[in-house]
C-alpha positions, 0 to 999 in steps of 0.5 A: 621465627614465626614458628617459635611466637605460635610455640611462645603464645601456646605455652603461655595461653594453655600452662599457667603453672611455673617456677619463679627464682630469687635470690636473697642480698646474701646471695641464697637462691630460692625458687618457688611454684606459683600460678601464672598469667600474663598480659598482651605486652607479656607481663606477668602475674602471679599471687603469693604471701607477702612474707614468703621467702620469694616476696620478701627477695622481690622486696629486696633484690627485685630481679626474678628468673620465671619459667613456665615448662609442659611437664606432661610432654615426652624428654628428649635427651633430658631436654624439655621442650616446651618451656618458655623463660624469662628474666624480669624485673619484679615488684609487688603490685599497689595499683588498684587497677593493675591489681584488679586487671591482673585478677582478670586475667587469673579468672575467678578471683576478687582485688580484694584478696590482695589489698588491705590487711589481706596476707597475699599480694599480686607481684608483677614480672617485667620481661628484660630477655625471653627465650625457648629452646630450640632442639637442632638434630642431624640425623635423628641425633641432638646435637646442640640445645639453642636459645631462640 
């Protein structure tokens, strides 16, 4: 198990690219890239337009499906992995001290890009579940695709 936290922890500290999934109240999917961080307690940040499609699901539905994957690494039967999931609940962030945490973590950015009249917001997931995929073989074959 140990193994998969050491996996979890690299892919979170080296990608801070991934998709983030919302549905409108019609049920209309949508899914968007996004830049990515996160805190100890794997909260995770991204910015985004206050008025984009995904943001304004957030506002409405409050549930997001984020994903953080290596697109670099080689596929294996049409399996990625290096990917770390996550169901969360979502909200725009209005704290002007998580704003100002969340942009730590991002790097370079200053609060003041997210509050006021500014067009983009800091959106805030809470972790409900997370996995990886775990690839089982026997004898050099893929035989079941897990999450663990």
């Amino acid at each position: 198990m140990e193994l998969h936290f050491e996996l979890i922890k690299d892919i979170l500290n080296t990608i801070h690219f991934g998709t983030i999934a919302t549905v409108s109240t019609q049920h209309k999917p949508w899914n968007t890239p996004a830049i990515v961080v996160h805190d100890a307690e794997l909260n995770m940040y991204w910015f985004s337009d206050q008025e984009a499609v995904h943001s304004r699901n957030i506002r409405a539905t409050g549930g997001v499906f984020i994903v953080i994957f290596d697109s670099t690494v080689a596929v294996h039967g049409g399996l990625v992995d290096r990917a770390f999931y996550i169901e969360a609940d979502a909200e725009e962030v209005s704290d002007s001290n998580e704003i100002a945490r969340a942009c730590k973590l991002l790097g370079t950015v200053s609060p003041s890009s997210f509050t006021g009249d500014a067009i983009n917001r800091v959106y805030k997931g809470v972790p409900k579940r997370a996995w990886i995929n775990a690839v089982h073989k026997e004898g050099g074959k893929i035989v079941r695709d897990m999450r663990v």
